[in-house]
C-alpha positions as CSV (number, residue, x, y, z in Angstrom):
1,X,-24.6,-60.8,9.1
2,X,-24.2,-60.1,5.5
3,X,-20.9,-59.7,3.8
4,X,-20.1,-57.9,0.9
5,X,-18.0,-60.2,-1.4
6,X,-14.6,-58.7,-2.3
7,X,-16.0,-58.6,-6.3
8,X,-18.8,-56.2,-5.7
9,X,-16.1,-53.8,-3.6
10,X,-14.0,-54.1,-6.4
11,X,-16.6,-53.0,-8.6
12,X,-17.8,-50.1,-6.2
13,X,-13.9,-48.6,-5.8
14,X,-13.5,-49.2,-9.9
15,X,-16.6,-47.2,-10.9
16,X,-16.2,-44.0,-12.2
17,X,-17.6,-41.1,-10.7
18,X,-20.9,-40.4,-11.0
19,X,-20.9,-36.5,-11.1
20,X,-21.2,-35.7,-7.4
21,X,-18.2,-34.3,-7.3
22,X,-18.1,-32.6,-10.1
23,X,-21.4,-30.7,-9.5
24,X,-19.7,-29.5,-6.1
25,X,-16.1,-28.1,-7.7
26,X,-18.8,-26.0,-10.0
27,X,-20.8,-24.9,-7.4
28,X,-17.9,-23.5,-4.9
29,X,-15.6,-22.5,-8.2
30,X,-16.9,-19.3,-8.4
31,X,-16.4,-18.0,-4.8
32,X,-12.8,-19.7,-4.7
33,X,-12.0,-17.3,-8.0
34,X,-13.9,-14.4,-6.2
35,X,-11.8,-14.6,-2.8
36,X,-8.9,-15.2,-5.1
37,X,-9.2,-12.1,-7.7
38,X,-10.1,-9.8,-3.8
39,X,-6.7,-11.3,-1.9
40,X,-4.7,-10.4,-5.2
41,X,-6.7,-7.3,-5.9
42,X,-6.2,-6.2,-2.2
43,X,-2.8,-7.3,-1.7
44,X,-1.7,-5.4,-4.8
45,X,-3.3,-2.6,-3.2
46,X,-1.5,-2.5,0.1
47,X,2.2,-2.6,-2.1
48,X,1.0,0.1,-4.1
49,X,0.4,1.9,-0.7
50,X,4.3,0.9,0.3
51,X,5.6,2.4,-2.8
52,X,3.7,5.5,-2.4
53,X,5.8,6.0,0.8
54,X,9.1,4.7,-0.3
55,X,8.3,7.5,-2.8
56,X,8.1,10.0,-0.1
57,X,11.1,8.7,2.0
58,X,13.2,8.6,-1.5
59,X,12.1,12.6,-2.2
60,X,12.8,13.2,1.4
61,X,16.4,12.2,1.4
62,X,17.0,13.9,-2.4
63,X,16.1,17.0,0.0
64,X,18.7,16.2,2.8
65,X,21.6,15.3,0.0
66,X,21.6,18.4,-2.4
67,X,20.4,21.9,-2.2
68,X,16.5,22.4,-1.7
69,X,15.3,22.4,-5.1
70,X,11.3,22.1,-5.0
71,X,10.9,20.7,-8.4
72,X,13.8,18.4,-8.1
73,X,12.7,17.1,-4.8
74,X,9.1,16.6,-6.7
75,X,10.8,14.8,-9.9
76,X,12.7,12.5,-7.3
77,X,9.3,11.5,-5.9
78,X,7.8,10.5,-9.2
79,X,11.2,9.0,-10.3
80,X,11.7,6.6,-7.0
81,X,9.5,3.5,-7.8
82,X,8.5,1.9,-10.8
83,X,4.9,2.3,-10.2
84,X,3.3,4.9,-12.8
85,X,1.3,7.6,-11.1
86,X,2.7,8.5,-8.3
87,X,2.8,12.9,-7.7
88,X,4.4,15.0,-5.3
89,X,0.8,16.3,-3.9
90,X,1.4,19.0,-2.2
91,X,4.1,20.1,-3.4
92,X,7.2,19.5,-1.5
93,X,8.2,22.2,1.3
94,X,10.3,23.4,4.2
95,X,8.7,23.9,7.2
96,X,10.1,24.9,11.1
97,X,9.4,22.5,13.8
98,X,10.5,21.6,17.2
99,X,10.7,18.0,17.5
100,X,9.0,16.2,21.2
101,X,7.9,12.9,22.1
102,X,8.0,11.6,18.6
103,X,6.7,14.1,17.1
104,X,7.1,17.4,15.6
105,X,5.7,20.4,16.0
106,X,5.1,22.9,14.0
107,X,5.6,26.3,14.6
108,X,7.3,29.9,13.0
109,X,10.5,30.0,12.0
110,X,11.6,33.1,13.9
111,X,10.2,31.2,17.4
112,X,11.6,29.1,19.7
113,X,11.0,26.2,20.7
114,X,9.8,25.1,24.6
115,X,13.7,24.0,25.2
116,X,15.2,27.6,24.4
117,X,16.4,26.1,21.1
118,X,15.5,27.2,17.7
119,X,13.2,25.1,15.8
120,X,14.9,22.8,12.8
121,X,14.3,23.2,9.2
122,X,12.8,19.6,7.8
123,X,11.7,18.6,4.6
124,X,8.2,17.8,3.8
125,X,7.6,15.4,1.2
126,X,3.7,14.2,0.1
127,X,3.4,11.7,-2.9
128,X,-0.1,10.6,-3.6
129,X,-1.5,7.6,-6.1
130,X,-5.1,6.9,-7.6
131,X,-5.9,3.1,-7.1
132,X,-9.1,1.2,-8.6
133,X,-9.8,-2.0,-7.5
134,X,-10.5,-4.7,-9.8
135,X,-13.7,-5.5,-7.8
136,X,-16.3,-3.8,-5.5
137,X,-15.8,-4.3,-2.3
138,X,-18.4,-3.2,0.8
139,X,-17.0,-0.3,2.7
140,X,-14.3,1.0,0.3
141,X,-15.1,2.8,-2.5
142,X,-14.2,2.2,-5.8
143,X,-10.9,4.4,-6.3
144,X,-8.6,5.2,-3.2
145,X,-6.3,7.5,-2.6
146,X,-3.2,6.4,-1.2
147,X,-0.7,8.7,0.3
148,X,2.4,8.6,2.2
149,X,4.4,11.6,3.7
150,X,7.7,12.2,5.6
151,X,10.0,14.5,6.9
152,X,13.8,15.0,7.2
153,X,15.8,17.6,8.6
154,X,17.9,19.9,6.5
155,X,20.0,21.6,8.9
């Protein structure tokens, strides 16, 4: 059985690096930065998409505090976030509905709605927002279109 002796180990562990290594961190480098760039670049994305609704919630409820003002209820849309871009698209608008299982239902103001009752006057608000990723990814296209809509009853 041969032994190493504990001077050529020494020698071994105290030898500098021969390169290895480093060939490996510039090999793998670029897709670390790629996946990087795509998590930020996707991640920014999906809060973009969040402040395009909070932009829509925050026109929504400027419609249920003061008296239905289009244009104001637009200009509150655009105001709410700090993110730059945002429109009212389409434009804000009352509608008639009957509300059901969740959801609501659309239908003339001068109907009724399956309960006898009248149908409710909501608020519609749309805001919209242009995004272009940094990178092109497969399946998405280069600019999306992010949108966000609510609505609130007036009366």
């Amino acid at each position: 059985m041969h032994r190493t002796s504990p001077t050529a180990l020494r020698i071994l562990v105290r030898s500098p690096p021969r390169g290895g290594a480093i060939i490996e961190f510039a090999l793998i480098m670029p897709f670390l930065v790629v996946l990087l760039v795509g998590l930020c670049d996707l991640g920014f994305g999906f809060y973009e998409s969040m402040q395009v609704q909070a932009a829509a919630e925050a026109g929504a409820q400027y419609a249920t505090r003061h008296a239905w003002d289009a244009a104001a209820v637009a200009t509150a849309v655009t105001d709410a976030t700090g993110a730059g871009g945002i429109t009212a698209t389409p434009a804000p608008s009352k509608v008639c509905a009957c509300p059901g299982g969740g959801t609501l239902t659309q239908i003339g103001c001068t109907s009724t709605c399956r309960s006898g009752d009248p149908p409710g006057v909501y608020a519609s608000v749309s805001a919209q927002l242009r995004y272009q990723t940094v990178l092109p990814y497969p399946g998405l296209p280069a600019t999306l279109t992010l949108t966000g809509q609510t609505y609130r009853r007036l009366n």
